[in-house]
C-alpha positions in Angstrom: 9.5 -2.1 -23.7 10.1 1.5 -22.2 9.9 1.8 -18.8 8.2 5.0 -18.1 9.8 7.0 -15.2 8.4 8.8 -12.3 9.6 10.5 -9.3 9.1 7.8 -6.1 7.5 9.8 -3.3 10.0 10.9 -0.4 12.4 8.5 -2.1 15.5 9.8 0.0 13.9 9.7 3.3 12.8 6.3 2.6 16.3 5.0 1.4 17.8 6.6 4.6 15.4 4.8 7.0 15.8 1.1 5.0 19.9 1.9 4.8 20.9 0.9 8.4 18.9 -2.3 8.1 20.9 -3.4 4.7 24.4 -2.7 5.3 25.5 -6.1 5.9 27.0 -8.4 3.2 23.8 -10.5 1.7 20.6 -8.4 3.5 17.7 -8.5 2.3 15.1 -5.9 1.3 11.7 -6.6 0.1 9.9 -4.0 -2.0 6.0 -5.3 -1.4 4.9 -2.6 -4.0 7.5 -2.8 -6.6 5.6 -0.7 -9.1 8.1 0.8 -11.3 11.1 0.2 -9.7 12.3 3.8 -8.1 12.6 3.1 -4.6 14.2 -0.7 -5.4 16.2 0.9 -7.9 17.9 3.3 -5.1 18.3 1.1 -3.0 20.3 -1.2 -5.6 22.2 2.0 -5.9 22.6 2.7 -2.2 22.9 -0.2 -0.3 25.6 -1.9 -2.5 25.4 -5.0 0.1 21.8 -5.9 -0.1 19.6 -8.4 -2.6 16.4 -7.0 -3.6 12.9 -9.0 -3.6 10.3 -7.2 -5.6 6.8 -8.2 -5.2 3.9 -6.8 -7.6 0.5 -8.6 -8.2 0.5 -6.7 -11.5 2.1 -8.5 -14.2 2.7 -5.5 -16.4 4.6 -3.3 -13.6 6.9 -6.6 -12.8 8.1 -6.7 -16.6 8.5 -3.0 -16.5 10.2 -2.8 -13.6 12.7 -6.0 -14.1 13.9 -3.7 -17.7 14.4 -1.1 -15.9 16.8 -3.1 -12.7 18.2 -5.9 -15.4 21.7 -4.3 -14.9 21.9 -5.1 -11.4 21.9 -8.9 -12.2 21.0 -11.2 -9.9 21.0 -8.7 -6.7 17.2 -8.3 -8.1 14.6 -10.8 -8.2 11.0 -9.8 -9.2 8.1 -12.1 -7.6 4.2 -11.6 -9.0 2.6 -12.5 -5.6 0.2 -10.3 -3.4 2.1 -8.7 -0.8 0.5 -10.4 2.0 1.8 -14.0 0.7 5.5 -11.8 1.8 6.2 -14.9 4.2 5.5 -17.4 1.5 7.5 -15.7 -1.5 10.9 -15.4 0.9 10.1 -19.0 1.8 10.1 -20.2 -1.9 13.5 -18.4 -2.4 15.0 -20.2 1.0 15.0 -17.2 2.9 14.8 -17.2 6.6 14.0 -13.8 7.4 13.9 -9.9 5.3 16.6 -7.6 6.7 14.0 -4.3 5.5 10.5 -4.4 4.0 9.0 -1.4 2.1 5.5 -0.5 1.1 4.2 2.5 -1.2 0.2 1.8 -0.9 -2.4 2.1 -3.4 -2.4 2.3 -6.9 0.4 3.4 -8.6 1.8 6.1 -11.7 1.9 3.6 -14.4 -1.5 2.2 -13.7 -3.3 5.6 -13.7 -1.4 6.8 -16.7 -2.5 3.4 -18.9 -5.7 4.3 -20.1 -7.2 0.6 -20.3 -6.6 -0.4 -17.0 -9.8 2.0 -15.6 -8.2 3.5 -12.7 -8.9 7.1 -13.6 -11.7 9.2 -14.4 -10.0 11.7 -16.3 -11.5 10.3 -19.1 -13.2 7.5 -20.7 -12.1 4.1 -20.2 -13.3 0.3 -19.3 -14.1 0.0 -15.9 -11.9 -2.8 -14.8 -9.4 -1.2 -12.0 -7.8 -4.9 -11.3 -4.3 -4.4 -9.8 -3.7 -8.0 -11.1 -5.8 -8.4 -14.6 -5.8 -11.8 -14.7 -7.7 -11.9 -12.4 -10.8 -11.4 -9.9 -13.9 -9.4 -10.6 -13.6 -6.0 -12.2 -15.3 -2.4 -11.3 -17.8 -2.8 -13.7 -19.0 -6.3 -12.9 -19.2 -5.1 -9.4 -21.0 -2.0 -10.0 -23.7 -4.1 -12.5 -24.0 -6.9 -9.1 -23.7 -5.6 -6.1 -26.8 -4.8 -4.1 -27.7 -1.1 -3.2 -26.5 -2.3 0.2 -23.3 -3.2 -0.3 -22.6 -0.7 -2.5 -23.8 2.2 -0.1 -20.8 0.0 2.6 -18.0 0.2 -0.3 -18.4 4.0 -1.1 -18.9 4.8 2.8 -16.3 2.8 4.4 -13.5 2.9 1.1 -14.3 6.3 0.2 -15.8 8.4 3.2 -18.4 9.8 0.4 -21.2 11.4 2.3 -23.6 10.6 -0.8 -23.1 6.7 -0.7 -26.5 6.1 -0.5 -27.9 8.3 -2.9 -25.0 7.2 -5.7 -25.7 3.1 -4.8 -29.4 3.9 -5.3 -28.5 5.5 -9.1 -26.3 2.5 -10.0 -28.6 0.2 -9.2 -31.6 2.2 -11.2 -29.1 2.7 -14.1 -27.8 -0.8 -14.6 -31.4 -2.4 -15.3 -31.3 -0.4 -18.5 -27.8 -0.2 -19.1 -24.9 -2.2 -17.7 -22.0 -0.1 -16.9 -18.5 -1.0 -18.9 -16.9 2.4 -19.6 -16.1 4.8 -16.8 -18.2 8.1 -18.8 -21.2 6.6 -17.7 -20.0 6.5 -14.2 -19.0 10.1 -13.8 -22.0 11.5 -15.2 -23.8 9.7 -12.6 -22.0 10.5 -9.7 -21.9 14.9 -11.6 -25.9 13.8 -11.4 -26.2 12.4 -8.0 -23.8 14.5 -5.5 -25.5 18.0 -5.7 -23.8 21.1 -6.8 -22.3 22.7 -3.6 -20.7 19.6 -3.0 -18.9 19.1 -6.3 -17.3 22.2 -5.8 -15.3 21.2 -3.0 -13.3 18.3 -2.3 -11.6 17.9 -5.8 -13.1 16.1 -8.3 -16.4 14.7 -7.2 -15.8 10.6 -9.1 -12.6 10.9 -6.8 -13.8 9.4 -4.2 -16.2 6.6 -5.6 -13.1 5.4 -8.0 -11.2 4.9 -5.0 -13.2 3.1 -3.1 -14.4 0.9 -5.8 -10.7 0.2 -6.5 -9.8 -1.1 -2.8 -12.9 -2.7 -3.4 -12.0 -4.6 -6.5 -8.1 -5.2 -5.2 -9.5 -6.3 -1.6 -7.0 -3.4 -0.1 -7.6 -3.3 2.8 -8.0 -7.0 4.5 -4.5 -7.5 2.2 -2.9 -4.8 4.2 -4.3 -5.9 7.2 -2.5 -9.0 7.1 0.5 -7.5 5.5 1.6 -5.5 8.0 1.9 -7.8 10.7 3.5 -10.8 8.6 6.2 -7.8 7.2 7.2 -7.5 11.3 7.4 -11.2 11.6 9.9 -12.0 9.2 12.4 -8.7 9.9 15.4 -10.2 11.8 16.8 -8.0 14.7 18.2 -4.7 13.8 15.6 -4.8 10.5 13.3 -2.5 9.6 9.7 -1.9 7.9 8.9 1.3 6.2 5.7 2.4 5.2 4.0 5.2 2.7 0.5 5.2 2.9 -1.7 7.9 1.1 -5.7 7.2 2.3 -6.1 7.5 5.8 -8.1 4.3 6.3 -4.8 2.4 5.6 -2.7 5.0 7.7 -4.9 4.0 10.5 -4.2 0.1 10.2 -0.4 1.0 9.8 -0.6 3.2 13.1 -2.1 0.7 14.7 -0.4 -2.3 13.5 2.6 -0.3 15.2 1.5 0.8 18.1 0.8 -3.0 19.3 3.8 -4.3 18.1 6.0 -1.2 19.8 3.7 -1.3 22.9 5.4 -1.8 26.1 3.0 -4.3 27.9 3.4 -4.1 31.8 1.4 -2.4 33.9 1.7 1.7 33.7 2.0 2.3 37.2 5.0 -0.3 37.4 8.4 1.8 38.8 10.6 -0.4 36.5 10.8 -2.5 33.4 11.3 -6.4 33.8 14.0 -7.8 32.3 12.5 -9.5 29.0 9.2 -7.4 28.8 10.8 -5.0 26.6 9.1 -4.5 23.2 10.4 -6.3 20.7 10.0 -3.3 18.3 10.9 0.2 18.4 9.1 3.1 16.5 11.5 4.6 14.4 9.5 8.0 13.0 7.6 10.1 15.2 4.3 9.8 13.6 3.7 10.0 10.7 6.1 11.9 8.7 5.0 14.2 5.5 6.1 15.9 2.7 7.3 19.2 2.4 6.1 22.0 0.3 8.9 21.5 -2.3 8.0 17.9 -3.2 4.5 18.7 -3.4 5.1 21.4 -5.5 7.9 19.3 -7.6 5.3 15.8 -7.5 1.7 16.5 -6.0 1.0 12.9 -5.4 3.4 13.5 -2.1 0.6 15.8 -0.6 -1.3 13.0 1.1 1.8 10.7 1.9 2.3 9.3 5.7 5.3 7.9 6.1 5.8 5.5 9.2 9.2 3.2 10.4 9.8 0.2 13.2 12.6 -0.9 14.1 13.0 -5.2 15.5 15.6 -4.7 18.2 15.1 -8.1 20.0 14.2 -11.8 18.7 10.5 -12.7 17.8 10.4 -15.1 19.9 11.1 -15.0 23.6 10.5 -16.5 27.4 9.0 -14.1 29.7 10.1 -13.7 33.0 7.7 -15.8 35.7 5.0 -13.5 36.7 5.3 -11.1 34.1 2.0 -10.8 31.4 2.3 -10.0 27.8 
């Protein structure tokens, strides 16, 4: 099998933020969306003193991926798990904490470029769009059961596309003729259904419905939701978890996810800090961080990247101070 190769978005900034965190003997990073391998495989080249864990839910990315790091030995270890069961898989391998955890959401290279797995709309393929595809319901079983309703919530809340309504209202016309299995029939339905003006801006006008069908299908979001916050429990002090999200509905959840876990939870008019009511965690980018023009130029899947970092700098678990609230 050859592993294809493509370039991992803001791959040195990311390695420079996970470094400081795996510079002992024996740390540990986690890779939640091993993918291909490029940002795991730096690492493995940077951080000569950590172990890698890489988790995929994609069987096909995990072989892939453990060709292309099999020279590193056993300093890799690839896991097909979701990435919220993180707390789980470093429990099966006896591992009491992570020392970094990295995320690169949403779908990645290799799926798009494989034309069976339905992801893109560049041309026609089964509608199936599973990150994992052994499993779950696919796009087109969705699209053939849904309800108008439901539909109309996927497009509007996954994909912000202003015509949800109208497009769930098609589907559901369409599909008591003709079941949808092939993604041609989609996107002539969706070139039918958003009107002209509109198709001429805002890129391609299935963009948006593939993606939110997609998160959809993968359950993206209530995943990440519980992700993030289970990726700051098991980081040790001094770890760190790095995040590249590319769809602003998940930038929000990582924004926030940070905030409360960075917040400083005394009362803002207090002329001090008490001893223990320090966060826990520390923010370790200013926002969100982007790309710059050369790496969009040089790989334009960087153009919508947000890259966030916190840092644990005291224990999970500690006693408060008497009279002093979390």
């Amino acid at each position: 099998m050859t592993t294809p190769r493509h370039a991992p978005v803001l791959l040195d900034r990311v390695v420079a933020l996970l470094a400081p965190a795996l510079e002992a003997p024996g740390s540990v990073y986690v890779d939640c969306t091993l993918g291909l391998g490029g940002h795991s495989e730096a690492v493995l080249e940077r951080c000569p003193q950590a172990r890698v864990i890489g988790i995929d839910r994609d069987p096909d990315a995990l072989a892939m991926s453990t060709e292309r790091l099999a020279a590193h030995g056993d300093r890799f270890t690839a896991v097909h798990a979701v990435y919220d069961e993180l707390p789980e898989v470093l429990g099966s391998l006896g591992l009491p904490h992570a020392d970094a955890v990295f995320f690169d959401l949403g779908v990645s290279s290799m799926q798009l470029d494989v034309r069976d797995r339905g992801f893109a709309y560049a041309e026609d393929a089964p509608l199936d769009m599973r990150m994992d595809p052994t499993t779950g319901q696919t796009a087109a079983e969705l699209l053939n059961t849904a309800t108008a309703q439901e539909l109309t919530r996927i497009l509007r809340e996954y994909g912000e596309e202003k015509f949800a309504s109208r497009i769930a209202r098609e589907v559901v016309r369409r599909r008591e003729t003709t079941p949808f299995t092939t993604s041609a029939g989609l996107v002539e339905l969706l070139y039918a259904s958003i009107p002209a003006p509109a198709r001429r801006t805002g890129g391609h006008p299935a963009k948006r419905t593939f993606q939110a069908l997609r998160m959809a299908v993968n359950d993206e979001l209530a995943v990440l939701r519980r992700a993030i916050p289970a990726s700051i429990e098991v980081i040790g002090v001094g770890g760190r978890v790095v995040v590249e999200s590319y769809h602003s509905l998940e930038d929000r959840l990582v924004k926030r996810a940070f905030a409360d876990a960075t917040r400083l939870d005394v009362p803002h008019d207090l002329p001090f800090v008490p001893e223990g009511a320090e966060p826990a965690l520390r923010l370790v980018t200013r926002g969100a961080e982007r790309a710059d023009e050369h790496e969009i130029a040089e790989n334009p899947r960087a153009a919508s990247v947000r890259l966030r970092a916190v840092e644990r700098v005291l224990p999970a678990s500690r006693t408060l101070p008497p009279g002093v609230v979390r």
